[in-house]
C-alpha positions as CSV (number, residue, x, y, z in Angstrom):
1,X,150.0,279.3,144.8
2,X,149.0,282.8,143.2
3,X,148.5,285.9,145.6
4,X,145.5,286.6,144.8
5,X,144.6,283.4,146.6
6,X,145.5,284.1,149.9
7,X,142.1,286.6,149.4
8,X,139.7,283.9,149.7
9,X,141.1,281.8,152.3
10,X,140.4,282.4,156.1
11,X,141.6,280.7,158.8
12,X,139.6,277.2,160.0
13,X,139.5,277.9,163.9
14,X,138.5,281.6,163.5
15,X,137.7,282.9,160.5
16,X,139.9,286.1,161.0
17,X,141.9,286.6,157.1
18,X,145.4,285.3,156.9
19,X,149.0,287.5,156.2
20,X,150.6,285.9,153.4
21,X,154.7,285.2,154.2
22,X,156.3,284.5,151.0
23,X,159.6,282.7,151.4
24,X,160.6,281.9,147.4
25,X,158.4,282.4,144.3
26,X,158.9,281.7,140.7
27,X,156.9,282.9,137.5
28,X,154.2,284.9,139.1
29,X,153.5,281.5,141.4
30,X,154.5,281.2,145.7
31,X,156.5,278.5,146.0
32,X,157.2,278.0,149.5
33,X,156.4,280.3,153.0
34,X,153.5,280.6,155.2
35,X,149.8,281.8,156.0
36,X,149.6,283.2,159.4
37,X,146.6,283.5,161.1
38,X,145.1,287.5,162.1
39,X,143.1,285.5,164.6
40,X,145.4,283.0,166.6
41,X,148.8,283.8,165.3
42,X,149.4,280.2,164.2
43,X,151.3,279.4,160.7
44,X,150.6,276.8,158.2
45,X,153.2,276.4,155.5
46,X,153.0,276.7,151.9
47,X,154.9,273.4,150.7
48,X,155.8,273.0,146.8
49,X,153.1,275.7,145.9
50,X,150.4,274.6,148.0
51,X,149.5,276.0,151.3
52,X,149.2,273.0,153.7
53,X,146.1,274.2,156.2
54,X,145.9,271.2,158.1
55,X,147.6,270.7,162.0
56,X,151.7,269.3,161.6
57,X,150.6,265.4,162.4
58,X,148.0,265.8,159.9
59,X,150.2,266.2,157.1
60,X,151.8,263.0,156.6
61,X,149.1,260.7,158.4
62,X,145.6,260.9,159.2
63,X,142.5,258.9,158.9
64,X,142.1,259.4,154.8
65,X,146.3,258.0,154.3
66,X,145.1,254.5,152.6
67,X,143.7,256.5,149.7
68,X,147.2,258.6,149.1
69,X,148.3,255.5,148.3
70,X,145.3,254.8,146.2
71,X,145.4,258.1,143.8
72,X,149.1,258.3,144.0
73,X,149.2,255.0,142.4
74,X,146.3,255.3,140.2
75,X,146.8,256.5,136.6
76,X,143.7,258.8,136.0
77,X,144.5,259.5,132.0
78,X,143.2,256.5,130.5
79,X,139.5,258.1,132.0
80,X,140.1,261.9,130.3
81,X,138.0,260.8,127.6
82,X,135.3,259.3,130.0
83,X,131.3,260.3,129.9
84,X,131.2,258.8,133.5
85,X,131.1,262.4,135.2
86,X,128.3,263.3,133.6
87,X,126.7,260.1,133.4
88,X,126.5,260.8,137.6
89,X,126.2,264.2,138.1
90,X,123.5,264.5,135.1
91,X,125.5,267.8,134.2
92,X,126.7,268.9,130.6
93,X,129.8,271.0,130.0
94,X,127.6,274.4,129.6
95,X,126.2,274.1,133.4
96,X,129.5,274.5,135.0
97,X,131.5,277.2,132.1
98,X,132.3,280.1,134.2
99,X,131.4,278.9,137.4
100,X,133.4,278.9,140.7
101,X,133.6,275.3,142.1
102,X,135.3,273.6,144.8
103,X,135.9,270.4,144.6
104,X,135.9,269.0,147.9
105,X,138.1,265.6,149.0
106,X,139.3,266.0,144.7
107,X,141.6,262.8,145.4
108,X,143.9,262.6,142.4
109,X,142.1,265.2,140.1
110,X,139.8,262.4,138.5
111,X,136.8,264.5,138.2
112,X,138.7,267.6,138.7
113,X,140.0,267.3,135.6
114,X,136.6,267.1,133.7
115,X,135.0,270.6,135.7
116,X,138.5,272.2,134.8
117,X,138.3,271.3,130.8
118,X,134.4,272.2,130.9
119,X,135.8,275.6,131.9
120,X,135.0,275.9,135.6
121,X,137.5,278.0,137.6
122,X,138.3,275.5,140.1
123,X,139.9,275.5,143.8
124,X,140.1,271.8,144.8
125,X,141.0,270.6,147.9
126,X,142.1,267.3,149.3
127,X,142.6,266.2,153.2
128,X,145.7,264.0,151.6
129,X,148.9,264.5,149.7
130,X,146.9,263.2,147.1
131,X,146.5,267.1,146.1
132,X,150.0,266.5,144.4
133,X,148.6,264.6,142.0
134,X,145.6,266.3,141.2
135,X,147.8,269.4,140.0
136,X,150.1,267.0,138.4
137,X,147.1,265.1,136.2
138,X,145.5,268.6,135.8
139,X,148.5,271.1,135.0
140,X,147.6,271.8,131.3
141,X,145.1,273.7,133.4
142,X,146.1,277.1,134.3
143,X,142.7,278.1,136.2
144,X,142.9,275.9,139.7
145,X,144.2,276.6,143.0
146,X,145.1,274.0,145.4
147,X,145.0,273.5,148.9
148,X,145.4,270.6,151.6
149,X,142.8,271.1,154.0
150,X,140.0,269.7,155.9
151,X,136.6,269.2,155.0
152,X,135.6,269.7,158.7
153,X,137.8,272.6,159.2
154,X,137.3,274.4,155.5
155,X,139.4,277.2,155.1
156,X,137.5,279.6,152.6
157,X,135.1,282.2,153.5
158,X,131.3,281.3,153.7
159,X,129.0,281.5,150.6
160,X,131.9,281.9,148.2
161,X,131.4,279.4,145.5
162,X,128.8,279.0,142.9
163,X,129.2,274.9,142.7
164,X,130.5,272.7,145.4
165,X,131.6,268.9,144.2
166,X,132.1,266.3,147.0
167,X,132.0,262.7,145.3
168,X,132.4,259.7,147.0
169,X,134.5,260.9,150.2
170,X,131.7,262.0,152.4
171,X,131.5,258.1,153.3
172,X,134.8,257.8,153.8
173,X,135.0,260.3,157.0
174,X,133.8,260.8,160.8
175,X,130.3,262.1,159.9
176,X,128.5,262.2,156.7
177,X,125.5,264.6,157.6
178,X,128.5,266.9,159.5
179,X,130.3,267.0,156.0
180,X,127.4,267.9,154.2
181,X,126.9,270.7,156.7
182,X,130.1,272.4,156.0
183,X,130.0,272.4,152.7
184,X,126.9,273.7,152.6
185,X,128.1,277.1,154.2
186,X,130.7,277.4,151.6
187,X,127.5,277.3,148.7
188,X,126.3,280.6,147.8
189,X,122.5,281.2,147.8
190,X,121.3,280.1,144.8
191,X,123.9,277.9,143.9
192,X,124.4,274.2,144.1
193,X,126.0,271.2,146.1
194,X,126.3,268.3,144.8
195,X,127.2,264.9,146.7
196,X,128.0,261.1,146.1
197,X,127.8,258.5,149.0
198,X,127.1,255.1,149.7
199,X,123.4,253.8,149.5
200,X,122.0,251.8,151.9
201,X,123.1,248.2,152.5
202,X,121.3,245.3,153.7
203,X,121.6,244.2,157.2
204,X,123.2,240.7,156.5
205,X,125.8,242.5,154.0
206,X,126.9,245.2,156.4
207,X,127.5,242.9,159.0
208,X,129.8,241.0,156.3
209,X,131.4,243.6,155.1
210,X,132.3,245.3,158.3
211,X,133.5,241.7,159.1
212,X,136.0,241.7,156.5
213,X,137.4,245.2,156.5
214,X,138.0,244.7,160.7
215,X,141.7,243.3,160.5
216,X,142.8,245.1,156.9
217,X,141.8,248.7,158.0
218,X,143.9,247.8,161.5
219,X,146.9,246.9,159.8
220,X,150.0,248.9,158.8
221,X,149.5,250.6,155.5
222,X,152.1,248.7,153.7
223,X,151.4,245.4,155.1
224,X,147.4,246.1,154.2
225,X,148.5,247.3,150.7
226,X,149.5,243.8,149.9
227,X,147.3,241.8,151.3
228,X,145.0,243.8,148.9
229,X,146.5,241.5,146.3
230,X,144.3,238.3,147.7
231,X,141.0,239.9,146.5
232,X,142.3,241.4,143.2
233,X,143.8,237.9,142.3
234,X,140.1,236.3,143.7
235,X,139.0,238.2,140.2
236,X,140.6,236.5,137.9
237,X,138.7,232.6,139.1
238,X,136.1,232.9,136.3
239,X,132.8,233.9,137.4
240,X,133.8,235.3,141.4
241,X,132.9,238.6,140.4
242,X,129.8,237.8,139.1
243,X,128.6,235.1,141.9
244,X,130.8,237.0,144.9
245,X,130.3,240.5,143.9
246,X,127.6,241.6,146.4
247,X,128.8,239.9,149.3
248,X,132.5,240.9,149.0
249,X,134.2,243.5,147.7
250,X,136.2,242.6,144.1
251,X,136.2,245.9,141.6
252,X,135.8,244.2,139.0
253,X,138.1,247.0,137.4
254,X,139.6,246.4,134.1
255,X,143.6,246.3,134.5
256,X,145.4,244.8,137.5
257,X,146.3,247.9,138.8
258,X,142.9,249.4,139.0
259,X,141.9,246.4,140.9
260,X,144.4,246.3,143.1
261,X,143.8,249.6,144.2
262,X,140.0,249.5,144.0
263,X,140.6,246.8,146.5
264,X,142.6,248.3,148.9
265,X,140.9,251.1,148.9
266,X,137.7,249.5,149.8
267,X,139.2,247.3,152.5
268,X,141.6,249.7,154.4
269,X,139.3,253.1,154.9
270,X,138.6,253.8,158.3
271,X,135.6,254.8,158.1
272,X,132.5,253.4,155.7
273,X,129.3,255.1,156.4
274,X,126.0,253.8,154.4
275,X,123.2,256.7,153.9
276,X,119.7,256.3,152.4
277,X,118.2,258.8,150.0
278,X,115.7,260.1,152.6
279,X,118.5,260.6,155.4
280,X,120.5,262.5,152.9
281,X,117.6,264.6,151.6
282,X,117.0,265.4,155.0
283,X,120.5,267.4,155.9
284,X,119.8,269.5,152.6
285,X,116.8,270.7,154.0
286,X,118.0,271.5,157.4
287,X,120.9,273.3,155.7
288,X,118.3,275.9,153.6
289,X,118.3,273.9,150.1
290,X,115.5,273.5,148.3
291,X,113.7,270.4,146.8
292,X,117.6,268.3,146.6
293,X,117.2,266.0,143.3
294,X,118.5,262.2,143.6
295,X,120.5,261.1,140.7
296,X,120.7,257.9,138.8
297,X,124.5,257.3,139.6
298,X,123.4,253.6,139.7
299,X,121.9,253.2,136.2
300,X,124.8,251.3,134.1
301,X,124.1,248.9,137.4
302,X,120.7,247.9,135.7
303,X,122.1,247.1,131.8
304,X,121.6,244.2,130.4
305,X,120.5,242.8,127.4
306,X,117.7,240.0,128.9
307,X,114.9,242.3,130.1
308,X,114.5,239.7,133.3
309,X,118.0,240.8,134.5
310,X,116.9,244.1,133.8
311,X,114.1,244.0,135.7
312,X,116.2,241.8,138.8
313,X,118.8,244.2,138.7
314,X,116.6,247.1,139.6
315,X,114.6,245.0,142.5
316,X,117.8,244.6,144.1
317,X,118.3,248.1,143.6
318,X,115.2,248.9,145.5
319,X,116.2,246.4,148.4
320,X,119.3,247.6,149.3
321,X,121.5,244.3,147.6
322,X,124.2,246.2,145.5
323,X,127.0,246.4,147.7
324,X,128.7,249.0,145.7
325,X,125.8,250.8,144.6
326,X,125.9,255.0,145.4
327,X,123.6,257.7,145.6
328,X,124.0,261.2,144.1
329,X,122.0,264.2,145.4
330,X,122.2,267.7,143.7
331,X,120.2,270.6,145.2
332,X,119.6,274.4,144.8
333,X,121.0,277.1,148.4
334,X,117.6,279.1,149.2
335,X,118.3,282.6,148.0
């Protein structure tokens, strides 16, 4: 953690500034010590470099654990060279060069590392340990701060950043519209948030997926981790994924790893919260952004070579039947 950073963090009950207690520090960097809060008086350590703002039994374990196992497992690299980022966010390098970003619920640094080598100067956060390995995949960058923290409980002061990033973790927590509230505070006016959730799901497959993800997502993380394996191995019966696909969950990732994990991921969240475009439009509005712009994060969805799939694909689209499909808002903070 550099020293300057402590300047733009604040504490998450109060909002009073933090003293910075530095404990050990190597090559300009904090390695270990503490931020106390002006307001309350409570400390929250700075563990290998990064300062921990969470509550003690948050640390380890908390509602978001399955998916440290996920990123800390998952080799990001083979996706450096990827267009996917901005294939969904409908950016290009030049919109985010110079700009100060957060990127909220980062994960393992997936799409971290693609703001960071477009030459945004990033501070990405993660509720998880999973922040580890976002600075691990991402150390040939030099411009990123790091935090564990809590998208309900932020700990930067209000209207500080130019971009705010929150892909597909919104879904993944206690309230969706709530989320998208906080971050919007953290936007300043005039610039942008930008947010991937779940679209809307039909009635007959939310009731089976919620079916199927009751007894994984109640199991020990371990235990839950390998039963993981009985879908990803469901992938490899020719034609599952294609006849299965949107009535259960199989990733239909390339490698067994990625499927694995895609897998367990899906099945062991806590929390799985399906929003449609005009719900999510909405909270923008309410939170002072103007005229939010849906994305077309679903568009490789509708490839095919036979214009009747073409045309199929995209009327299941329109009714709610891709059980994996997303949807990607971007909108402007009223100045």
């Amino acid at each position: 953690m550099k020293e300057t950073f402590v300047d733009l963090l604040v504490c998450p009950e109060t909002k009073a500034p933090f003293k910075l207690e530095v404990k050990e520090s190597r090559g300009g960097e904090i390695v270990s010590g503490g931020l106390v809060s002006t307001g309350t008086g409570r400390r929250y350590p700075i563990i290998d470099g990064i300062p921990r703002i969470l509550n003690e039994d948050e640390l380890e374990m908390n509602y978001a654990s399955n998916f440290y196992y996920y990123w800390t497992r998952m080799d990001w690299r083979v996706y450096h060279e990827s267009t996917r980022f901005w294939e969904l966010t409908e950016w290009k390098p030049e919109d985010l060069r110079g700009k100060f970003i957060l990127d909220a619920g980062c994960g393992g640094g997936r799409w971290l590392y693609h703001m960071a080598r477009a030459g945004g100067r990033m501070v990405a956060l993660d509720y998880t340990r999973a922040i580890e390995k976002a600075r691990q995949e991402c150390k040939d960058f030099k411009d990123i701060d790091y935090v564990q923290g809590d998208i309900f409980k932020l700990p930067f002061k209000e209207s500080l950043f130019d971009i705010v990033h929150c892909h597909g973790v919104l879904m993944a927590t206690p309230s969706p519209e709530r989320g998208v509230k906080h971050l919007a505070r953290m936007v300043k006016p005039g610039g942008e948030l930008a947010v991937l959730l779940y679209h809307e799901l039909s009635r007959p497959q939310r009731i089976i997926n919620r079916m199927l993800r009751s007894i994984p997502k109640r199991l020990p993380r371990p235990m839950a981790f390998y039963l993981s394996l009985v879908p990803t191995a469901t992938e490899y019966v020719p034609g599952t994924v294609w006849l299965l696909g949107n009535i259960i969950h199989l990733s239909g990732q390339r490698t067994f790893t990625m499927k694995w994990l895609h897998n367990f991921d899906w099945y062991t969240c806590e929390y799985h919260h399906r929003t449609p475009y005009a719900e999510l439009k909405k909270w923008y509005e309410e939170v002072g952004f103007e005229a939010p712009r849906e994305l077309d994060t679903n568009e490789f969805r509708k490839r095919s070579r036979f214009a009747w799939m073409r045309n199929f694909r995209k009327s299941a689209l329109e009714n709610n039947l891709f059980l994996k499909a997303t949807i990607g808002v971007r909108g402007i903070k009223r100045k």
